[in-house]
MARKETI-418654 format. One line per 10 residues: number of its first residue (from 1); their letters; for each residue x, y, z of C-alpha. Coordinates in steps of 0.5 Angstrom, whole numbers, padded with zeros to 4 digits. Layout:
% MARKETI-418654
NUM> A> X Y Z  ...
***
This chain:
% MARKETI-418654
1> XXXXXXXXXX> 0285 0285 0064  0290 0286 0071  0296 0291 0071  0302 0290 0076  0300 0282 0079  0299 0275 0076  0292 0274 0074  0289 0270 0081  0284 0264 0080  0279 0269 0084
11> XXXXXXXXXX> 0280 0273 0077  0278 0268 0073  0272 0265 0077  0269 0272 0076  0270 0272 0067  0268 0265 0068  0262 0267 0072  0263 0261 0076  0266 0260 0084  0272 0260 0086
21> XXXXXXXXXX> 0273 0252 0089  0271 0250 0081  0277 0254 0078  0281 0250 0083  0279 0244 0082  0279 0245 0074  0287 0245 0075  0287 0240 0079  0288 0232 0076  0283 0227 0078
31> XXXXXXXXXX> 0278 0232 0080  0271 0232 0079  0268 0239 0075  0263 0238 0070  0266 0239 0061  0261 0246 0061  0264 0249 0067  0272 0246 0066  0271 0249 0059  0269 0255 0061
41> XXXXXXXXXX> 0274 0256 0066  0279 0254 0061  0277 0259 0056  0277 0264 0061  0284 0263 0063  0286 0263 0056  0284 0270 0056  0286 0273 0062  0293 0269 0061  0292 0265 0068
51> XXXXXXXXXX> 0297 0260 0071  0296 0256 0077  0301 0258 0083  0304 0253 0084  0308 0255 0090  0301 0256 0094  0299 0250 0090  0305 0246 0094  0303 0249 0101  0297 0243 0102
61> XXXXXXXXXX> 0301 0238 0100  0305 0232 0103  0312 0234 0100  0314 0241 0096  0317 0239 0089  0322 0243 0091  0329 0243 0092  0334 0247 0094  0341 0246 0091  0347 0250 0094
71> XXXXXXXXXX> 0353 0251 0090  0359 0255 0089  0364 0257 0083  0358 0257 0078  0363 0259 0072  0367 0253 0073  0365 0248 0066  0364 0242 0071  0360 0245 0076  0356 0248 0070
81> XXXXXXXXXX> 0355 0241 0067  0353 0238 0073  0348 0243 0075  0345 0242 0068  0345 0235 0069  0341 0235 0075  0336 0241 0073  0333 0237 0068  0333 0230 0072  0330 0233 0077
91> XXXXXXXXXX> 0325 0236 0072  0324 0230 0070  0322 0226 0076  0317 0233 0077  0322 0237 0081  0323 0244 0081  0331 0246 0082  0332 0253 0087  0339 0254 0086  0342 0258 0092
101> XXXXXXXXXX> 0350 0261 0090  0355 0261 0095  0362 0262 0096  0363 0261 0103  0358 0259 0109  0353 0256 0107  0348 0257 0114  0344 0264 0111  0343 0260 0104  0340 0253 0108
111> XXXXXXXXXX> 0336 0257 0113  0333 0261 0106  0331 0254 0104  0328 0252 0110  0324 0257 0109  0322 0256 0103  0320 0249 0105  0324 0245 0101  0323 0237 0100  0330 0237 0100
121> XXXXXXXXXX> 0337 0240 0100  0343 0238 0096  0350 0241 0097  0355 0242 0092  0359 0246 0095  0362 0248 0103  0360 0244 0109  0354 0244 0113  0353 0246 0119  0351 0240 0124
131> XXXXXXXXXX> 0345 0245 0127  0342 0246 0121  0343 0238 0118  0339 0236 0125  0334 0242 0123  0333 0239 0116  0331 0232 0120  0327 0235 0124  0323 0238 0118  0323 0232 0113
141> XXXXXXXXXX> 0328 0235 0109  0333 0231 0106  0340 0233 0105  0344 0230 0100  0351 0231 0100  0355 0231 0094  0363 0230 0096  0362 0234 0102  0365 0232 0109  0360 0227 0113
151> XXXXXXXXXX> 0357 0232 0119  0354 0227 0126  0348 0229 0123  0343 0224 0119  0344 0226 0111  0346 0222 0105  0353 0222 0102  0355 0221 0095  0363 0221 0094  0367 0220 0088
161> XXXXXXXXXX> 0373 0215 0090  0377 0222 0091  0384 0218 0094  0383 0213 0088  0383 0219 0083  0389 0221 0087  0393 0213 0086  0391 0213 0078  0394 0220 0077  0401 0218 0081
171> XXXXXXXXXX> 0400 0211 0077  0400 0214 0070  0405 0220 0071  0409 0214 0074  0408 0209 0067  0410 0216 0064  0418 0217 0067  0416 0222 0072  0421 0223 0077  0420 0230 0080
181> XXXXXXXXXX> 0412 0231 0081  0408 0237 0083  0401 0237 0086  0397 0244 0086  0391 0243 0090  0390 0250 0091  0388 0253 0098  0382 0250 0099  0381 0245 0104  0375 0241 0102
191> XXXXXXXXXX> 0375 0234 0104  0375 0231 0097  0381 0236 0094  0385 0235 0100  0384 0226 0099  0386 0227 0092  0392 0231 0094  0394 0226 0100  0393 0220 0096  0397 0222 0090
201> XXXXXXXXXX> 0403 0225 0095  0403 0218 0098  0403 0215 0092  0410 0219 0090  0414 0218 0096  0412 0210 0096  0415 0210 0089  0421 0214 0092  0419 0220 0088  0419 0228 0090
211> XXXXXXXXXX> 0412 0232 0091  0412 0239 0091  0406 0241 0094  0402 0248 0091  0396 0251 0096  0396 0257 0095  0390 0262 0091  0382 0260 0090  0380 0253 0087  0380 0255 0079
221> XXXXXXXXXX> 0384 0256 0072  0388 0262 0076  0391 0258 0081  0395 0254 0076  0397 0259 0073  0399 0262 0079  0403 0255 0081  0406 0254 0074  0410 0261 0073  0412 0260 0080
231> XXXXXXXXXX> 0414 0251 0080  0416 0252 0073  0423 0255 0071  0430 0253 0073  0427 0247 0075  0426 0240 0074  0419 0238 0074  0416 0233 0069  0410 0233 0071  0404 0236 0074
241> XXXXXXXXXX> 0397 0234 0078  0392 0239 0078  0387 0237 0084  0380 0240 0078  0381 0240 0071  0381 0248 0072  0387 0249 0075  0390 0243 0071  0388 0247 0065  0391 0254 0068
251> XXXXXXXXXX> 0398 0250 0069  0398 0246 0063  0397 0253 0058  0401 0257 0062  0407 0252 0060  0406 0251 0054  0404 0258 0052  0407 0263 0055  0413 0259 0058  0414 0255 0052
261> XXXXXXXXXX> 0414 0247 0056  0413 0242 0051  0408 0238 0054  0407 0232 0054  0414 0232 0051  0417 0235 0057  0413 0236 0062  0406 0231 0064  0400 0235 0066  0393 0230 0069
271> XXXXXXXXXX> 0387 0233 0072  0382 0231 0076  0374 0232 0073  0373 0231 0066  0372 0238 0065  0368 0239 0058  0373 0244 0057  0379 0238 0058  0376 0235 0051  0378 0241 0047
281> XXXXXXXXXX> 0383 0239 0042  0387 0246 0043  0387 0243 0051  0387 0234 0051  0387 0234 0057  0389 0227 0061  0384 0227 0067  0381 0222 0073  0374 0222 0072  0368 0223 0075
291> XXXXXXXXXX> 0362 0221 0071  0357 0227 0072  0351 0222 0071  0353 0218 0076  0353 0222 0080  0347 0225 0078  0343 0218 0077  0346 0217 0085  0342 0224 0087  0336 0222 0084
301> XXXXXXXXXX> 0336 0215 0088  0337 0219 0094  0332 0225 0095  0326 0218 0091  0329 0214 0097  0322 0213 0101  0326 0210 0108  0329 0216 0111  0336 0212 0113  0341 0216 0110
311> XXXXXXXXXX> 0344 0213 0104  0352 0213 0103  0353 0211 0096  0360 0211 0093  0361 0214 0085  0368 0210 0082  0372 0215 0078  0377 0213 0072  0382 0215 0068  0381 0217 0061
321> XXXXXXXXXX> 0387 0218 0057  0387 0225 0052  0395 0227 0051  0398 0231 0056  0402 0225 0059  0407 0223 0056  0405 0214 0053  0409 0210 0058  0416 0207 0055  0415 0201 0051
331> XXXXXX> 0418 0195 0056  0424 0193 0055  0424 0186 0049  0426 0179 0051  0431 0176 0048  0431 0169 0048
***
């Protein structure tokens, strides 16, 4: 028995009686150990409750089955599901997930990383620095950047259709009867949020209709609280575009439940996501999805890909319709 430390392969040599390159080459496939020493090697193991270091083990090999993931807003449900997607296809495919949370600068996570020796880094949240994407190069380490503005450097991009997102929200709020819209895409500026907002926006005034624009407050269900006490009272507002389902979700409660707005009767809420919390009866939120599996299928593709050029592979979004917008006016009949 050892107390205070993992049990070493070197423990187990010595209650096996046997050396301690036979106990590295019983753990490791395909190498040649006689069955009388793996079996009691094994036994030994057994006994003193041995596990094979695995983080040493990846030191001699060509790629570590490391990979490091950067996010931010880890409570978010879509970000939640995202990363539950992506954790168990990567353990699939006999990748570990070393996830590294990050509300703002992303550079002190990626040189962390590095550190560990990472095969490749996929980032969910903020930008990546151009020295440390150059760094990642340097040290065949891949970097896949999900929805994230494309750096000079070599990394593979993957990008949800952010500004079709944006023209499908106008359409159906559009087909609804809404004239005086507001697009609340809080005071983030990340490139995605800012191409569904920029998009919806153009769509409106295309159609000659009033925006109102909400930037204020972080990325979540409060914002849209915030937004809708401030945008909703005495005024004519009949619909509403959340840039996440998360401030969607805030908007949409906040008029119906405290400012007593019949949605969708008065007021067309749309989000942007498809938030597992959106599907809720309680909420029925309409929203632009962007399908997680693919998203997730196209990261899996990226970090397997054998060539080193960089990948930028596109994730078209749909709309997905529940009950926060009211159904388009039936077209007028035909009389003939």
């Amino acid at each position: 028995m050892t107390k205070g430390r993992f049990v070493s392969a070197a423990d187990v040599a010595r209650q096996a009686g046997v050396s301690r390159s036979a106990v590295s080459r019983t753990f490791t496939p395909g190498a040649c150990v006689s069955a009388l020493v793996r079996s009691r090697v094994e036994a030994a193991a057994r006994d003193l409750g041995y596990h094979v270091n695995r983080m040493a083990r990846s030191l001699h090999l060509p790629q570590s089955p490391l990979v490091g993931v950067i996010g931010a807003n880890l409570s978010s449900a879509y970000i939640a599901a995202q990363l539950d997607a992506l954790s168990a296809a990567l353990l699939r495919e006999g990748l570990h997930c070393l996830l590294v949370n990050t509300a703002s600068d992303a550079t002190a996570p990626l040189q962390m990383l590095l550190e560990y020796r990472v095969r490749a880094v996929v980032m969910l949240s903020g930008a990546a620095p151009e020295h440390l994407v150059a760094e990642c190069a340097a040290n065949g380490v891949r970097m896949v950047l999900i929805n994230r503005p494309a750096p000079s450097g070599p990394a593979d991009l993957i990008e949800a259709d952010s500004a079709a997102g944006g023209r499908l929200a106008a359409d159906r709020l559009l087909q609804a009867g809404c004239r005086d819209v507001a697009v609340i895409r809080s005071g983030s500026r990340t490139s995605a949020k800012l191409a569904r907002a920029e998009a919806f926006i153009a769509r409106m005034q295309a159609s000659g209709c009033a925006t109102r624009v909400w930037d204020q407050g972080p990325n979540g269900y409060d914002t849209g609280v915030a937004a809708a006490r401030q945008l909703l009272p005495d005024s004519g507002l009949d619909g509403a575009f959340g840039v996440t389902d998360d401030i969607a979700l805030g908007f949409l409660n906040t008029a119906r439940h405290e400012l007593g707005i019949d949605v969708p009767g008065r007021l067309s809420v749309i989000g942007f996501d498809d938030n597992p919390a959106g599907a809720w009866i309680s909420h029925r939120l309409t929203t632009i999805r962007q399908p997680i599996d693919a998203l997730t299928d196209a990261t899996i593709r990226a970090l397997l890909n054998p060539d080193p050029a960089p990948l930028h592979i596109p994730v078209a979004v749909e709309l997905v319709e529940r009950g926060s917008v009211a159904p388009a006016p039936p077209a007028p009949s035909v009389q003939g």
